[in-house]
C-alpha positions as YAML, in Angstrom:
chain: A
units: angstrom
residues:
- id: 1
  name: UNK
  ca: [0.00, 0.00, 0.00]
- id: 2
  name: UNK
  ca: [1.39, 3.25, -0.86]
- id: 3
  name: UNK
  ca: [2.18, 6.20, 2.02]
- id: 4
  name: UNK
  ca: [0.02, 8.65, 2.45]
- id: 5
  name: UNK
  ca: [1.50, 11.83, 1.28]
- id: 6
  name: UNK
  ca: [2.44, 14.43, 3.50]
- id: 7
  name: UNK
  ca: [1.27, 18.49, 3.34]
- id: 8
  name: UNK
  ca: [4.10, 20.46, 2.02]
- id: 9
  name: UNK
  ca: [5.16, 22.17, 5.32]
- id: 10
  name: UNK
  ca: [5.32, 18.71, 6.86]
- id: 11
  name: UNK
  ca: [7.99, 17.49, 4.29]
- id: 12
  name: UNK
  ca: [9.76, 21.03, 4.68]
- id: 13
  name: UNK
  ca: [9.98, 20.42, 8.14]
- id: 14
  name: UNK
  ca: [11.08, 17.10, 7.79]
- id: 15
  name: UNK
  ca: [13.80, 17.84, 5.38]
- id: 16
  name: UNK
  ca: [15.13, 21.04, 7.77]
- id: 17
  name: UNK
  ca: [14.65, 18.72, 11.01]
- id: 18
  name: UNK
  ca: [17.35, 16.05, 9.18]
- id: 19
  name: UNK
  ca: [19.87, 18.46, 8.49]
- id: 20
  name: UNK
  ca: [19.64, 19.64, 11.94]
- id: 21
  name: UNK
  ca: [19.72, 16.23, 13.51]
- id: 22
  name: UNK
  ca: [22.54, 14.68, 11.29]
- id: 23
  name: UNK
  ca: [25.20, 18.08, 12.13]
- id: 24
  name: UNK
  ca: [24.31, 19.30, 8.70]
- id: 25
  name: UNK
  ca: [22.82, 22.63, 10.38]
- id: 26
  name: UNK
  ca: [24.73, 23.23, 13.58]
- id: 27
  name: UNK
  ca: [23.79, 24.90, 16.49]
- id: 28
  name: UNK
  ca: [24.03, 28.50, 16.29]
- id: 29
  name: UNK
  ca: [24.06, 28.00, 11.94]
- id: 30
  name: UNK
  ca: [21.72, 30.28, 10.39]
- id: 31
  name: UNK
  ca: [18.51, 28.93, 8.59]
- id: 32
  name: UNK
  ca: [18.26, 30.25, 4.98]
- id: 33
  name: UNK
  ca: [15.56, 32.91, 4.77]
- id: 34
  name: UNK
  ca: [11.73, 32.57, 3.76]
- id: 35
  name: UNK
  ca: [12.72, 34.13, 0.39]
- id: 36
  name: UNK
  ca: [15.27, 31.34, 0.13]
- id: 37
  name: UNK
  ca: [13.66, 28.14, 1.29]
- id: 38
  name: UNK
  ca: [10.62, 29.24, -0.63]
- id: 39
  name: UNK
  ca: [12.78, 29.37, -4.43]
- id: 40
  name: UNK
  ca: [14.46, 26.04, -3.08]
- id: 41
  name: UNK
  ca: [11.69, 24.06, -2.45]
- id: 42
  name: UNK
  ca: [9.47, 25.57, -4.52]
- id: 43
  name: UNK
  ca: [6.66, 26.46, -1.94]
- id: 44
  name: UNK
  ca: [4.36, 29.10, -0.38]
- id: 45
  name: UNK
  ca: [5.44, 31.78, 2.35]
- id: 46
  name: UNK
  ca: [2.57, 30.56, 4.29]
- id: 47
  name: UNK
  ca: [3.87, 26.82, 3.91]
- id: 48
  name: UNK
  ca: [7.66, 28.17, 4.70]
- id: 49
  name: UNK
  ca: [6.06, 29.65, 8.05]
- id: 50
  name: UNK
  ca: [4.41, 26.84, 9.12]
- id: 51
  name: UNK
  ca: [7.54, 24.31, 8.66]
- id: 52
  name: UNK
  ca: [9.35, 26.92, 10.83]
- id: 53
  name: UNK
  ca: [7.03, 27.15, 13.18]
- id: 54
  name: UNK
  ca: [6.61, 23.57, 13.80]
- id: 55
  name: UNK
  ca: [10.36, 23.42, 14.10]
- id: 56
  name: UNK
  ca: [10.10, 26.51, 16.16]
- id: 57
  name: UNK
  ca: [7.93, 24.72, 18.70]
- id: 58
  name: UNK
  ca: [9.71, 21.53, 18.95]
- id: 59
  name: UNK
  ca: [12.62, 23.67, 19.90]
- id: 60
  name: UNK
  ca: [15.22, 22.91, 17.43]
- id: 61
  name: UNK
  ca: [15.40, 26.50, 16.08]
- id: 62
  name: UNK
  ca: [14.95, 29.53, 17.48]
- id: 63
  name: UNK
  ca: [13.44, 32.90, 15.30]
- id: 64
  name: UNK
  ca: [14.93, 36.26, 16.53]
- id: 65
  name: UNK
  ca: [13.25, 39.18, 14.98]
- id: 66
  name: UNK
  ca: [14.80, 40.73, 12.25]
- id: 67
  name: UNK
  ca: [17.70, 38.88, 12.12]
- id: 68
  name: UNK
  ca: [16.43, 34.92, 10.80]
- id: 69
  name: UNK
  ca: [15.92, 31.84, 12.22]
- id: 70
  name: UNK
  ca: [18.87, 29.60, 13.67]
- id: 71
  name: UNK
  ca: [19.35, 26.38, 14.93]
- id: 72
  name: UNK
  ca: [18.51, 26.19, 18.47]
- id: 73
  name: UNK
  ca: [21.94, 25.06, 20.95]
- id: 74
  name: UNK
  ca: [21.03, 21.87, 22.80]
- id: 75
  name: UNK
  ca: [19.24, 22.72, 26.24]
- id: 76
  name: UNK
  ca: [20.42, 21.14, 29.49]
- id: 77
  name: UNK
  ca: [17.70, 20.72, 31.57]
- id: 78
  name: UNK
  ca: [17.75, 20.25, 35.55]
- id: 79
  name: UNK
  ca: [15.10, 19.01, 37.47]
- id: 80
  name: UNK
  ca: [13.29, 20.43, 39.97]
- id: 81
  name: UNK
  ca: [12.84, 17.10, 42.31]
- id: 82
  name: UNK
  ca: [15.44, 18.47, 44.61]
- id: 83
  name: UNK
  ca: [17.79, 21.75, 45.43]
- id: 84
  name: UNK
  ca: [21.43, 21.24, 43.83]
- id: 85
  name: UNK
  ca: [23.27, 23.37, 42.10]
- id: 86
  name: UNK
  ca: [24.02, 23.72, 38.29]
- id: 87
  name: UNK
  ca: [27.20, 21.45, 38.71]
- id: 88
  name: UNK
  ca: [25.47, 19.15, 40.46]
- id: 89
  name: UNK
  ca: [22.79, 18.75, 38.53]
- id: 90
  name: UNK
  ca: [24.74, 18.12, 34.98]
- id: 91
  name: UNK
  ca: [27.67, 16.08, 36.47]
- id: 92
  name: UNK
  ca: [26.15, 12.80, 34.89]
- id: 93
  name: UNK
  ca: [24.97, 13.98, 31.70]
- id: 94
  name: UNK
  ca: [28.72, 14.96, 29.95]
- id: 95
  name: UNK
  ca: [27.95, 19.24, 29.93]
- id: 96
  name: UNK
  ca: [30.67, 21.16, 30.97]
- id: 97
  name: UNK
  ca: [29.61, 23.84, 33.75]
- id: 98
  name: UNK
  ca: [32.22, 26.95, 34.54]
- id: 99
  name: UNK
  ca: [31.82, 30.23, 36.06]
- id: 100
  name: UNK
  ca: [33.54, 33.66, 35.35]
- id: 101
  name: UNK
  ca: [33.79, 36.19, 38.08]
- id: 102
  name: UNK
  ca: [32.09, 39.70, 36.62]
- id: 103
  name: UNK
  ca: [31.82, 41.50, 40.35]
- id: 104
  name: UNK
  ca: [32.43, 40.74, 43.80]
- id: 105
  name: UNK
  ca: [31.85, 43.37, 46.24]
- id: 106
  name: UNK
  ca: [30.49, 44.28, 49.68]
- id: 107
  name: UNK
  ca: [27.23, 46.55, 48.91]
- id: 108
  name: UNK
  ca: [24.42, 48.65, 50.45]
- id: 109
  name: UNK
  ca: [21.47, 46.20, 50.00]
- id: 110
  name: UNK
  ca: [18.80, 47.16, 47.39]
- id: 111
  name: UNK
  ca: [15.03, 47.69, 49.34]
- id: 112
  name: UNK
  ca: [14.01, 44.41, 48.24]
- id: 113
  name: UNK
  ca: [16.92, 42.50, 48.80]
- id: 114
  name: UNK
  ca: [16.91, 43.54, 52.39]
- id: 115
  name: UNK
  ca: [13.25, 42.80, 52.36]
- id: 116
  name: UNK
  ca: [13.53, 39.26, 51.07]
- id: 117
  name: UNK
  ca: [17.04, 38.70, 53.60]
- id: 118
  name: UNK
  ca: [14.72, 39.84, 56.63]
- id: 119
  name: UNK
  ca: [17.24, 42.91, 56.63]
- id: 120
  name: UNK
  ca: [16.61, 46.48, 57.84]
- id: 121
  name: UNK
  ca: [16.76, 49.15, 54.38]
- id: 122
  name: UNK
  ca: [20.52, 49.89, 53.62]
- id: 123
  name: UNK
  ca: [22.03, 46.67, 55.46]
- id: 124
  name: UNK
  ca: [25.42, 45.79, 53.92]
- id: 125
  name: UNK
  ca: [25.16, 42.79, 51.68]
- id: 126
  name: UNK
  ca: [27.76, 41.03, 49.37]
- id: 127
  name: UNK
  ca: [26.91, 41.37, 45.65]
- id: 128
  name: UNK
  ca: [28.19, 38.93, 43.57]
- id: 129
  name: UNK
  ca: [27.76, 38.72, 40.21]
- id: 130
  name: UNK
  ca: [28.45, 36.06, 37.54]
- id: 131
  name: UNK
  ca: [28.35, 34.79, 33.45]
- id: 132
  name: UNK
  ca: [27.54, 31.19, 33.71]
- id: 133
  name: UNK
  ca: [28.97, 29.11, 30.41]
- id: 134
  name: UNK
  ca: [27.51, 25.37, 29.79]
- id: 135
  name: UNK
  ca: [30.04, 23.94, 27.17]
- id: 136
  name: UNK
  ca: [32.16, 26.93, 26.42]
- id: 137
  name: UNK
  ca: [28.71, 28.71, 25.65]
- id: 138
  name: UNK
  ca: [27.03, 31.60, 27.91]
- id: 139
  name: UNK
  ca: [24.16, 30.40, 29.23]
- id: 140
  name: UNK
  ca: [23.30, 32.44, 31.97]
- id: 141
  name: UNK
  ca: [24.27, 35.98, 33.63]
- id: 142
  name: UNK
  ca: [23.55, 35.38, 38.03]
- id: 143
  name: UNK
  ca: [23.33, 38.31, 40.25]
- id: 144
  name: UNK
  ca: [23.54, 36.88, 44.28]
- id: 145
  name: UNK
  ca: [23.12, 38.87, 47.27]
- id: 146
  name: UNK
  ca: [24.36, 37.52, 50.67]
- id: 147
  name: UNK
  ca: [24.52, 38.23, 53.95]
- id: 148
  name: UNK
  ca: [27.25, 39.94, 54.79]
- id: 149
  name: UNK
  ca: [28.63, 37.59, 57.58]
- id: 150
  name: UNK
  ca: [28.46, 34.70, 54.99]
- id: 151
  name: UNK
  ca: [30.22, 36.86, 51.91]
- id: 152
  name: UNK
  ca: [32.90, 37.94, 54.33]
- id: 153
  name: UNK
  ca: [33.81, 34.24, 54.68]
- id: 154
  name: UNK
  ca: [33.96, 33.19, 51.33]
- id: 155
  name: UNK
  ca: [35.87, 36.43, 50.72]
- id: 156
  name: UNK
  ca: [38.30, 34.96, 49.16]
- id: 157
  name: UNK
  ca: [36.83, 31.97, 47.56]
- id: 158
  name: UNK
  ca: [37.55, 30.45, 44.01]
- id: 159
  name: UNK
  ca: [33.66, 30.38, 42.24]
- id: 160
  name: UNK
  ca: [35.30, 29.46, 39.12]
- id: 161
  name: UNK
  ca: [34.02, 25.41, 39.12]
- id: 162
  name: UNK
  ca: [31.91, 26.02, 42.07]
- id: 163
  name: UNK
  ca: [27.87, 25.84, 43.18]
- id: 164
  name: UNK
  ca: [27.18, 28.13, 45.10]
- id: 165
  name: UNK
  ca: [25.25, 25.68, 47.56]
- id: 166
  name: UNK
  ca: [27.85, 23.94, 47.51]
- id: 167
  name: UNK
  ca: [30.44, 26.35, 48.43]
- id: 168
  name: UNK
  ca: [27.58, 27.81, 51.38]
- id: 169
  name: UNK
  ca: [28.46, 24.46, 53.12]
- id: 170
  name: UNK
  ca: [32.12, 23.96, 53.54]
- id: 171
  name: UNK
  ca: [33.57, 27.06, 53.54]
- id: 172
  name: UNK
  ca: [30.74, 28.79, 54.44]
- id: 173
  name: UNK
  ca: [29.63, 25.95, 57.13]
- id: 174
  name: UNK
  ca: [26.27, 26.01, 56.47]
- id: 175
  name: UNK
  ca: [23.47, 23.54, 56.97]
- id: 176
  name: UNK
  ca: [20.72, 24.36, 54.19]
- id: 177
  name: UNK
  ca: [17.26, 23.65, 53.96]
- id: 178
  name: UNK
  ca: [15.33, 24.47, 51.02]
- id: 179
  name: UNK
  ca: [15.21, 27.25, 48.51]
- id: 180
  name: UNK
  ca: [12.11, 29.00, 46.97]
- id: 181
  name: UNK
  ca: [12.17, 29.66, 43.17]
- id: 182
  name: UNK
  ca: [10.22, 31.76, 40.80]
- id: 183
  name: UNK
  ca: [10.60, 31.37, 37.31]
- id: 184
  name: UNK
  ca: [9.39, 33.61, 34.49]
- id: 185
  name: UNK
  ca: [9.39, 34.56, 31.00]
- id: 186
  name: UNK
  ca: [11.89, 37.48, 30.11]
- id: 187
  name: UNK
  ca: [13.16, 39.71, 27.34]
- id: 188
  name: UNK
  ca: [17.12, 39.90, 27.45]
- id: 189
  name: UNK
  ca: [17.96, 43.70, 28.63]
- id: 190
  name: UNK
  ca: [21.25, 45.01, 26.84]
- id: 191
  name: UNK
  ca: [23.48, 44.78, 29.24]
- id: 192
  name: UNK
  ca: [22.58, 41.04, 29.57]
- id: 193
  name: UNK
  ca: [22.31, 40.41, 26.05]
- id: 194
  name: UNK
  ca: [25.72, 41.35, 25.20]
- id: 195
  name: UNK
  ca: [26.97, 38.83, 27.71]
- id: 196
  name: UNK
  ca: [25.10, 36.03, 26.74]
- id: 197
  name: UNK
  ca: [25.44, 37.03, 23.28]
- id: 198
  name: UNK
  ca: [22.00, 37.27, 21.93]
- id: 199
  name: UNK
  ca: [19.70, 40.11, 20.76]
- id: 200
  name: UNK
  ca: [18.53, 42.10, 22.98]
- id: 201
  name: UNK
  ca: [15.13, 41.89, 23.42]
- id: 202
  name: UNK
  ca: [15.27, 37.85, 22.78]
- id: 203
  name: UNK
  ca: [13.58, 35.28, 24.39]
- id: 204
  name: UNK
  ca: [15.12, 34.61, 28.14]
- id: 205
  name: UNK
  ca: [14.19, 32.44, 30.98]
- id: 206
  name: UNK
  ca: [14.74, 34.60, 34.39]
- id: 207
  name: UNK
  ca: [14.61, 32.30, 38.04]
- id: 208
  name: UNK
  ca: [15.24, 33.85, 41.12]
- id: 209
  name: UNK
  ca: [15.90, 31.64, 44.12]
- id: 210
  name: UNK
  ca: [15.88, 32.51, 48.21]
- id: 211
  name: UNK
  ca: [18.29, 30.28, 49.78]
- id: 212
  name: UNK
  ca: [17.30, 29.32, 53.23]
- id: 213
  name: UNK
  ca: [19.50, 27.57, 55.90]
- id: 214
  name: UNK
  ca: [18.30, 24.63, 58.06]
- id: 215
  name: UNK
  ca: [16.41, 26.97, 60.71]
- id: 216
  name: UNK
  ca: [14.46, 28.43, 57.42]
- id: 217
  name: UNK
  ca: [16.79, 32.20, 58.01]
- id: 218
  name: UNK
  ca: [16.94, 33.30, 54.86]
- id: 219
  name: UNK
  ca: [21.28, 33.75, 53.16]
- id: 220
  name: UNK
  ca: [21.01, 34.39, 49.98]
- id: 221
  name: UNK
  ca: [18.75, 35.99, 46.97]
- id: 222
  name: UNK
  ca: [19.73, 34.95, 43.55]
- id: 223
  name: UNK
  ca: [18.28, 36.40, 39.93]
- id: 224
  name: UNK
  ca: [19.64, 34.54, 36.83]
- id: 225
  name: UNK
  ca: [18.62, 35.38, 33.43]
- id: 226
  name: UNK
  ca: [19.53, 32.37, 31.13]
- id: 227
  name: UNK
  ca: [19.18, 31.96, 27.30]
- id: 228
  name: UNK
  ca: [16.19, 30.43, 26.31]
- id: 229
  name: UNK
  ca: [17.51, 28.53, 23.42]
- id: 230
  name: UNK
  ca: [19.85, 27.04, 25.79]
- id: 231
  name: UNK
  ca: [18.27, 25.53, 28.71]
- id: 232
  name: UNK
  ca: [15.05, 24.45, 30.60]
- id: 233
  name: UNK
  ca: [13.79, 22.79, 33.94]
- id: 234
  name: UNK
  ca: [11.94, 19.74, 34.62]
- id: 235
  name: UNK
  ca: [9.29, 18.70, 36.94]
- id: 236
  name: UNK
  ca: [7.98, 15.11, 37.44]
- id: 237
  name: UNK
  ca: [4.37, 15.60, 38.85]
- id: 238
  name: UNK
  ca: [2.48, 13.09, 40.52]
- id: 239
  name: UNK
  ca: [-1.26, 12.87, 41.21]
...
């Protein structure tokens, strides 16, 4: 019995999503434009869209206005079932997690970081502030606040290859006990764009995290704003 033939945009797809999956498109590559993969296939703008968009929702490219579509970078994704850090989370699955030091300073605490630390308005704070890369790529840009008993410990400590959890408990000798995240849809703001080096004004994913220690006393605020082409979290719910 013969195969049912597909719609047009369905074969485009097709024929993008195997040059994407077999290295012929790599990540970061460039799609050709509508005008293009219209003369070379011989279709519709409408039909171009809608094999992009497909693609576009599967998340193997990713369409930044008025610059093209290109192949999405693959995500890591870390689950949500427990609190670990970044390193923790991708030491079995082969992606290579560094930090690089962008500021490191002892601070007057912003109103709502005080707020959120239980702190009184203008309470010193350490601000640290970091560019995250996940295999040699930027994937995220981390501003933490601390309290400024724990940053004046890890004064002098190496965050280079480092979670930050992890450092809190040896050299900052900390028991802790849970963390509360809230994680949003974002537009990348300039400063954070050139960093992670995407458009500003492109898709991001922005988390930020309370750290708590084991008597629930709030340590440290975090906001990250990662790329959204580059990463994602992942929840197992049960009923």
């Amino acid at each position: 019995m013969a195969d049912i033939p597909q719609p047009l945009h369905a074969r485009l797809r097709d024929t993008l999503k195997a040059a994407i999956l077999d290295g012929r498109l790599a990540p970061g590559a460039k799609l050709p434009s509508e005008s293009e993969l219209q003369a070379a296939h011989g279709v519709s703008r409408i039909t171009v869209r809608q094999a992009l968009g497909t693609l576009q929702a599967e998340g193997l490219i990713v369409k930044l206005h008025g610059k093209g579509a290109f192949v999405s970078h693959p995500k890591a994704a870390q689950s949500l079932k427990r609190l670990q850090g970044l390193q923790e989370a991708m030491a079995g699955d082969a992606h290579a997690v560094s930090n690089r030091r962008l500021a490191w300073r002892e601070i007057r605490a912003p109103a709502e970081v005080a707020r959120k630390l239980g702190l009184p308005a203008g309470s010193a704070v350490y601000h640290l502030q970091t560019l995250r890369y996940l295999n040699r790529e930027p994937l995220s840009v981390n501003h933490s606040w601390l309290l400024a008993a724990l940053g004046a410990r890890l004064a002098r400590v190496d965050f280079a290859q480092r979670d930050l959890i992890d450092v809190f408990e040896h050299e900052g000798g900390l028991a802790i006990g849970r963390a509360d995240l809230e994680i949003s849809a974002g537009t990348a703001r300039t400063a954070d764009a050139k960093l992670l080096r995407i458009a500003a004004g492109a898709p991001v994913l922005e988390v930020e995290r309370i750290v708590h220690d084991a008597a629930g006393a709030p340590v440290q605020v975090e906001h990250a704003v990662y790329r959204a082409d580059a990463f994602r979290y992942r929840l197992s719910l049960q009923r």
